[in-house]
Every structure is written in structure tokens, then in C-alpha cells.
C-alpha positions as a printed NumPy array, in Angstrom:
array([[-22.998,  21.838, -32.711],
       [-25.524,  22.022, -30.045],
       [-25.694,  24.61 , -27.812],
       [-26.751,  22.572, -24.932],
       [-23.788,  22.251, -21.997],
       [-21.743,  18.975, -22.279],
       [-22.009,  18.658, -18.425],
       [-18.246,  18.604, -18.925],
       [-18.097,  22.68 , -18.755],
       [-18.717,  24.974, -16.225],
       [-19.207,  28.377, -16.859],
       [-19.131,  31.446, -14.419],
       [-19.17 ,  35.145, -14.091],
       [-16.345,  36.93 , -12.109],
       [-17.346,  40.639, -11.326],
       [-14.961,  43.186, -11.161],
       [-14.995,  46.864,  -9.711],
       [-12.789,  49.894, -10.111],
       [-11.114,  51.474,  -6.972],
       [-14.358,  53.533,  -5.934],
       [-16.385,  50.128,  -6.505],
       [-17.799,  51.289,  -9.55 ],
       [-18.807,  47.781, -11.464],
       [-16.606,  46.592, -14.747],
       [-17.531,  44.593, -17.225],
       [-17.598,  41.029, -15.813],
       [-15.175,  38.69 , -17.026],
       [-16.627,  35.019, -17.796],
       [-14.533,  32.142, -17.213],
       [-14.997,  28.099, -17.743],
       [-13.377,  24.962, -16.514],
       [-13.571,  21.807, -18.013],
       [-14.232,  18.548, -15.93 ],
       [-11.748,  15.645, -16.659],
       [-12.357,  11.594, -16.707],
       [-11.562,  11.794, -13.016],
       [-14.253,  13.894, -12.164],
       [-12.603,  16.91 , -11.278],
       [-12.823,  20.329, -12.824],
       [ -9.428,  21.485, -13.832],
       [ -7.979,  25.09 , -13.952],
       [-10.142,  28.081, -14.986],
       [ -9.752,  29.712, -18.543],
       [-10.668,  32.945, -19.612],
       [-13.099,  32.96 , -22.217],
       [-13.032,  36.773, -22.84 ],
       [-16.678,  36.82 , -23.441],
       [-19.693,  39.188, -22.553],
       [-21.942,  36.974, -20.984],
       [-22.622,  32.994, -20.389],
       [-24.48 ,  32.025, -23.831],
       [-21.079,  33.103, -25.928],
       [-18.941,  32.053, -23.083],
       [-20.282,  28.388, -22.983],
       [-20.261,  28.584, -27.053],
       [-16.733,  29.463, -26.779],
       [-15.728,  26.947, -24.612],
       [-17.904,  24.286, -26.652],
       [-15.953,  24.871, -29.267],
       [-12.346,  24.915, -27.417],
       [-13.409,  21.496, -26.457],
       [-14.278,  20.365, -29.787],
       [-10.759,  21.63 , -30.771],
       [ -8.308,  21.068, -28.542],
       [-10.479,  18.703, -26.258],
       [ -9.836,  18.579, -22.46 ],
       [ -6.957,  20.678, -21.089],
       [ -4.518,  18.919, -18.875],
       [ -5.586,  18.616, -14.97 ],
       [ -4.194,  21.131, -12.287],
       [ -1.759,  18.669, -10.559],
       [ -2.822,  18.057,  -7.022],
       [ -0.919,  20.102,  -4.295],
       [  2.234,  17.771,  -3.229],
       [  1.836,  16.076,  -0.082],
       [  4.085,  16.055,   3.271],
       [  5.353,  13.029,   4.976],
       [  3.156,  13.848,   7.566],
       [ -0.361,  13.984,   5.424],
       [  0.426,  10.823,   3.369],
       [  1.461,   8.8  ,   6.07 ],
       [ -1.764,   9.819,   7.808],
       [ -3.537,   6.404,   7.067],
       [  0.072,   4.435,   7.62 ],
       [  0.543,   1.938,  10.598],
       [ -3.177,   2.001,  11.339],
       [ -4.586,  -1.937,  10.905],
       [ -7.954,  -0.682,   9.241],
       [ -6.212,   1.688,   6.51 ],
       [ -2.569,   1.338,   6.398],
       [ -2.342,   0.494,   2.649],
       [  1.021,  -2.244,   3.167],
       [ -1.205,  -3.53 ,   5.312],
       [ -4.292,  -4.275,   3.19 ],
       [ -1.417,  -5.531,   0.519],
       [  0.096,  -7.882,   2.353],
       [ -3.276,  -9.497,   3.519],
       [ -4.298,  -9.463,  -0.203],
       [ -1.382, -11.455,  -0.655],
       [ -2.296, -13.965,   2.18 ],
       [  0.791, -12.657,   4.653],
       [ -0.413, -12.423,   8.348],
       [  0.407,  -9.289,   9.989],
       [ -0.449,  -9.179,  13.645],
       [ -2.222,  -5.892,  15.061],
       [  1.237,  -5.829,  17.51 ],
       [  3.32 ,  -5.602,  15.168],
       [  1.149,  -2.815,  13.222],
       [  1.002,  -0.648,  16.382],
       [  4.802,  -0.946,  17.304],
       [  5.628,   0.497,  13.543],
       [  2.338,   3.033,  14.492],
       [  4.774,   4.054,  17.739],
       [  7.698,   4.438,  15.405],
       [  6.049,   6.635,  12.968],
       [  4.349,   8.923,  15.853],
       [  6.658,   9.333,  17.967],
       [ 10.245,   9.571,  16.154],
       [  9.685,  10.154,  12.222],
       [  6.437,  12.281,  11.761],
       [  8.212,  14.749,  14.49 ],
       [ 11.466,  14.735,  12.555],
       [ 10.091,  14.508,   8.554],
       [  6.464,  15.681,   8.618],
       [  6.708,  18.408,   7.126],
       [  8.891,  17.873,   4.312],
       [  8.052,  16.926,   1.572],
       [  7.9  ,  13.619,  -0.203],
       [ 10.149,  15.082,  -2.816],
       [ 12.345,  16.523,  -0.618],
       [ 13.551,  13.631,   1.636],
       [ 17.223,  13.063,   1.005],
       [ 19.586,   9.713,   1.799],
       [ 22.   ,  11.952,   4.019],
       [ 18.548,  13.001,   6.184],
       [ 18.392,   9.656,   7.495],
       [ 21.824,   9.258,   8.123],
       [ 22.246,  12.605,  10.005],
       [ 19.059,  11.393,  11.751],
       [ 20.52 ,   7.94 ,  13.026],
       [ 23.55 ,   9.515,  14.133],
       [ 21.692,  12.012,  15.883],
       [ 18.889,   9.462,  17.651],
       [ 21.982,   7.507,  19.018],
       [ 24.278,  10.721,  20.629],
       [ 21.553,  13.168,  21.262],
       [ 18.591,  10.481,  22.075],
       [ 20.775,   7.68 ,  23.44 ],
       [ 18.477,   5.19 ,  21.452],
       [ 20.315,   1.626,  21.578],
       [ 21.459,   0.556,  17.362],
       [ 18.603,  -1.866,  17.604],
       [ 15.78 ,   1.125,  18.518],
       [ 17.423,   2.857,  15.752],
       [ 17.123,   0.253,  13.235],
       [ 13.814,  -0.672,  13.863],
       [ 12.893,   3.277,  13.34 ],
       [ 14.659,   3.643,   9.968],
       [ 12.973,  -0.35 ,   8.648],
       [  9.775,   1.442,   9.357],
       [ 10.386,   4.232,   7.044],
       [ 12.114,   1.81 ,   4.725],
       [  8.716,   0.099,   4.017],
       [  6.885,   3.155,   4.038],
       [  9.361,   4.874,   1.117],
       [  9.186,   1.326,  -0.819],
       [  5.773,   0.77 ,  -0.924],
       [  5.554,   4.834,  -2.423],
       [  8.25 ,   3.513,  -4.932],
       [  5.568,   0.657,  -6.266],
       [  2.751,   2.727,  -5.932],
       [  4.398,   5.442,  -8.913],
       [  4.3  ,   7.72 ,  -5.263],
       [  7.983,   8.672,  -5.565],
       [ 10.446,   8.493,  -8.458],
       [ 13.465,   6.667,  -6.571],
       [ 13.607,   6.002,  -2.621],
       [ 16.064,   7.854,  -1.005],
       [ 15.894,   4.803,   1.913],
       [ 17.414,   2.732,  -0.716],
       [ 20.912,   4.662,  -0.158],
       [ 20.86 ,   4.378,   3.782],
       [ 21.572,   0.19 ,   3.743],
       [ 20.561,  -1.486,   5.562],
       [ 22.162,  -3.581,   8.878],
       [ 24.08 ,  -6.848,   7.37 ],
       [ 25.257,  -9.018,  10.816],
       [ 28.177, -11.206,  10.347],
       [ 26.406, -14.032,  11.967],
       [ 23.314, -15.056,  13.781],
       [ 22.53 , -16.394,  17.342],
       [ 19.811, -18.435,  15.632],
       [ 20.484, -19.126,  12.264],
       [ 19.245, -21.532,   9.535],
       [ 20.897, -23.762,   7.16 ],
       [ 24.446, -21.982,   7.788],
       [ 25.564, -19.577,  10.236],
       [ 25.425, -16.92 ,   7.169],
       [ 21.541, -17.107,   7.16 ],
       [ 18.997, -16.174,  10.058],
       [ 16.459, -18.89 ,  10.781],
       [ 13.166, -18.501,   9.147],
       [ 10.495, -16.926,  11.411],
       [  7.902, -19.386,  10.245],
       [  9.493, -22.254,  11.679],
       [  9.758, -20.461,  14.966],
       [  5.823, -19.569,  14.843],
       [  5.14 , -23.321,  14.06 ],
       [  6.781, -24.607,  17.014],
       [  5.269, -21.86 ,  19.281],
       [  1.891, -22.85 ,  17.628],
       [  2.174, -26.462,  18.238],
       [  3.508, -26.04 ,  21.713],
       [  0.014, -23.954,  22.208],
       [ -1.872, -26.865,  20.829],
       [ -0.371, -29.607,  22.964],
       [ -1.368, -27.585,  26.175],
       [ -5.393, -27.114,  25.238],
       [ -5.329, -24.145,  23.289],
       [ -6.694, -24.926,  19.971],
       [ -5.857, -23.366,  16.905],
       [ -9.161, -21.778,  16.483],
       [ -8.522, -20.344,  20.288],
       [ -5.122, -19.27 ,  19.263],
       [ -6.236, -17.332,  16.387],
       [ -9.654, -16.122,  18.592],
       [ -6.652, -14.458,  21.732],
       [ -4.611, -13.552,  18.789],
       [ -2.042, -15.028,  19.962],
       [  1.71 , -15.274,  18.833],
       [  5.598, -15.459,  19.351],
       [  5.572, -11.661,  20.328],
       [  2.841, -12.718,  23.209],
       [  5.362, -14.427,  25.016],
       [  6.864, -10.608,  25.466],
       [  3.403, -10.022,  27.847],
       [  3.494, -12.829,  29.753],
       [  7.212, -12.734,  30.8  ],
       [  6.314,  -9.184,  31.501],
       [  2.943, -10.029,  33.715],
       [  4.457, -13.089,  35.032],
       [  7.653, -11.098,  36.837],
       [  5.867,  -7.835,  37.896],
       [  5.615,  -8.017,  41.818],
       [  8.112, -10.734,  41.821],
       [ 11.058,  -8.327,  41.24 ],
       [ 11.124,  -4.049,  41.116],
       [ 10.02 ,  -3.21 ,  37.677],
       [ 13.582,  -1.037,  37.591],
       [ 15.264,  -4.55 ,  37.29 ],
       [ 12.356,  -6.001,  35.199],
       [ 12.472,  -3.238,  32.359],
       [ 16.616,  -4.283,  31.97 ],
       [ 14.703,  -7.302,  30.664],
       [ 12.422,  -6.614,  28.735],
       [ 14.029,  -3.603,  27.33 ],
       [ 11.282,  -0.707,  28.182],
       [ 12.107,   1.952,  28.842],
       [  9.335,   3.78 ,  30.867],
       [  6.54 ,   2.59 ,  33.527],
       [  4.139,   3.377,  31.203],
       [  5.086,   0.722,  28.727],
       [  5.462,  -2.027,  31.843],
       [  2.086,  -1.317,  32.674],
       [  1.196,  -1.506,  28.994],
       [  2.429,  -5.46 ,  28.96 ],
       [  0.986,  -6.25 ,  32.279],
       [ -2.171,  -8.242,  32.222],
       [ -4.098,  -9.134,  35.455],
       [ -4.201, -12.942,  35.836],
       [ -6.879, -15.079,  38.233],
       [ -3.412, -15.182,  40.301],
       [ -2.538, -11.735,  40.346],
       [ -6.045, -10.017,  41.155],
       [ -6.777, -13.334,  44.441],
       [ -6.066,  -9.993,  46.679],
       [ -9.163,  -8.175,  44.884],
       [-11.118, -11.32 ,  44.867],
       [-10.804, -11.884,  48.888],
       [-11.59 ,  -8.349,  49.758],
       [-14.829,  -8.766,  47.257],
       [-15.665, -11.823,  48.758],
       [-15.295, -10.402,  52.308],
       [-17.146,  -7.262,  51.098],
       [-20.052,  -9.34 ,  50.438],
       [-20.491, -11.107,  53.796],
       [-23.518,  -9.457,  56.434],
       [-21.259,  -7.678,  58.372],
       [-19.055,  -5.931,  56.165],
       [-22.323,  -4.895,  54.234],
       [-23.543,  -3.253,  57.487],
       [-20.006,  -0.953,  57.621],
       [-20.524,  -0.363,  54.02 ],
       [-24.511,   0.947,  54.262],
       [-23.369,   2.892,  57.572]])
């Protein structure tokens, strides 16, 4: 066999020293580099020096080939859902557009707010392995007496982590989801519903309408698609539209927000609602007010 090095080995001294730092005998270890690319744990080779030790672990390979891979440190909720809920590198994302599904950047960054700010805090670092059914249960009960979070907030907290656990289940990430023994809400009937009062009406033929309703006042498709704009959109209009015309207090009862923060977040200045700034720019601009201005 030659004695030249496979490229799969790597060989390496590791000095010792006795308590007064008197130098031992080195021992001189290997690793072996698998199909993936990565070396995997050392081994011993019990050799004087790096000609023998690579001949010894040449012939180890020959014999026994490759030894299996360290497995990779388990991950917590928190590190693999890193890349979750962000539109660039959220991997349901980049499935579901494989798939043709639209997924609007909205509705990414509300499940983003979910994940940040309520189950990262809670589950980030257990885990994968470790997350248990009766977690999320404690956890709803808990959100709704100790948060005061309405059933609906709740829901929409626990769906996000539903997805999240399922898509792990396809990907071979986890062995069995432990969402799948939470349930899920099941209404007894619908405000809008379908073909029968047992069955919710189907989003798409909401998001037609809306779409053609767009159309028939100017706003192309091409436009439409250019503002990115959808059912959810009416949400920020209602919400610009009404700010100044009643106290946001009454106006988040509305919508349903819960802070200023997220008013101000769904407020968009309109040609009508910035006429104020426009006038006083206007006015700025004449001789006179110029002259205060440079003075």
C-alpha cells in the first residue's frame, strides 16, 4: 500500500509533560475525514512518531474503513429557529414558494413577532429533544392568567410553533412533534363559512374579490403586486384612515393593539394627512419667511 496520505487522514502530535514539565513521549493521534467533509473524532494510534502513525492509520482505514462521525452537538430551540420567520432564510418559507404558495412579508414578520417575543423567551433554551406536549399546555394556560393574552393571541402563538415543530418532523429534525398532542382550536361554526356552516370559507376567494375590487378602482395587478398589497392591508388603512379622527385609546379597541407603538407601526402618512406639513413648507418658502429663517 502506498505510503503517501489519502488526504482522508490527518495525523498529529500531542506533547505531554510530567508535573515538573519534564517532556514525555508524545502521543500521535489521527482523524479520519468523512464524505461530508468533516474530520471525525481523534484515535490514538499509539505510535512513536508520524511516518508509523499515518502507516497505522492507513491501514485501519483499509480495514475497518471510515469510523462513524462525532454527532453534531444538539441544538436549542433558540439556535435552530435562528433563521425561522425571517423572509430571506426561513426554510417553510423558501418551501412553500418552491411549491408556488404566496406568503406575504406581513404575515412572515407577525409569526417573526411571535417567535421573538413569546416562544424563544419561554423555549430557547431547551432543547429540541426536550420539548414536551404538557410544556405548551402549561404555557397557554399561563399566557392567558399570568399574561392576560386574549384565546385568539394565544392561538396564533402556539400555530406558530405548530409549523415550526412540523416542518422539523419532515425534515428527519425531530422523531415525533410534541405540538401534535396540544390540538388544535376546532370552532363549532363560522361567521363566514363556505359550502356549510361546518366549513370556513376559503381565503382565496376572499383575496380574489379584494383583488378585483383593486382592479376596478385603477390599481392594476402589476401595481398590486409592485405595493404588495393584500387583504391584511386593509388592517393599515383602517388604522391610518381613523388616527386623528378618534383618540387612539378608542382606536386600538378596534384594531386590537395593544400598545402606541404598534398604532404608529400601521399608520401611514397620506397626501391628506401631512396638507399641515405641506402649507407650513409652502409658507416656509415664500421671501419673507426666508428672511426670519436666514436671521
Amino acid at each position: 500500500m502506498s505510503k503517501r496520505n489519502p488526504q482522508r487522514i490527518h495525523v498529529y502530535e500531542r506533547k505531554r509533560g510530567d508535573k515538573e514539565g519534564n517532556p514525555l513521549p508524545s502521543f500521535w493521534y489521527c482523524r479520519f475525514r468523512g464524505e461530508d467533509g468533516r474530520l471525525g473524532s481523534p484515535l490514538n494510534t499509539d505510535q512513536p512518531n508520524r511516518e508509523t502513525a499515518l502507516q497505522w492509520a492507513i491501514s485501519f482505514l483499509a480495514e475497518k474503513g471510515v469510523p462513524s462521525q462525532r454527532k453534531p452537538r444538539p441544538k436549542s430551540f433558540a439556535e435552530w429557529a435562528a433563521p425561522w420567520w425571517l423572509f430571506a432564510s426561513c426554510p417553510y418559507v423558501k418551501y412553500k414558494q418552491s411549491r408556488g404558495f404566496s406568503i406575504s412579508r406581513i404575515y412572515v414578520e407577525g409569526r417573526r413577532s411571535y417567535l421573538e417575543n413569546h416562544l424563544i423567551p419561554e423555549f430557547g433554551n431547551k432543547l429540541m429533544s426536550e420539548l414536551r406536549p404538557w410544556m405548551f399546555r402549561d404555557y397557554s394556560i399561563r399566557l392567558f392568567e399570568e399574561k392576560k393574552l386574549t384565546p385568539s393571541s394565544i392561538n396564533k402563538i402556539l400555530s406558530t410553533m405548530r409549523i415550526m415543530l412540523t416542518h422539523a418532523c419532515a425534515m428527519g429534525q425531530l422523531h415525533t412533534n410534541p405540538m401534535s398532542a396540544v390540538g388544535e382550536p376546532q370552532p363549532t361554526d363560522f361567521i363566514f363559512w363556505g359550502a356549510t356552516r361546518e366549513r370556513p370559507i376559503n381565503q382565496n376567494c376572499i383575496l380574489a374579490a379584494y383583488k378585483r375590487a383593486l382592479t376596478r378602482i385603477g390599481i392594476s395587478p402589476e401595481e398590486q403586486k409592485k405595493r404588495n398589497l393584500m387583504f391584511h392591508s386593509w388592517r393599515h388603512g383602517f388604522n391610518t384612515y381613523s388616527r386623528g379622527k378618534i383618540p387612539d385609546e378608542q382606536l386600538r379597541r378596534v384594531t386590537g393593539h395593544n400598545s402606541v407603538a404598534m398604532t404608529d407601526r400601521y399608520d401611514h402618512p397620506t397626501v391628506e394627512t401631512l396638507k399641515d406639513v405641506r402649507a407650513m413648507q409652502e409658507q416656509l418658502l415664500t421671501s419673507e419667511a426666508m428672511g426670519e429663517v436666514v436671521k
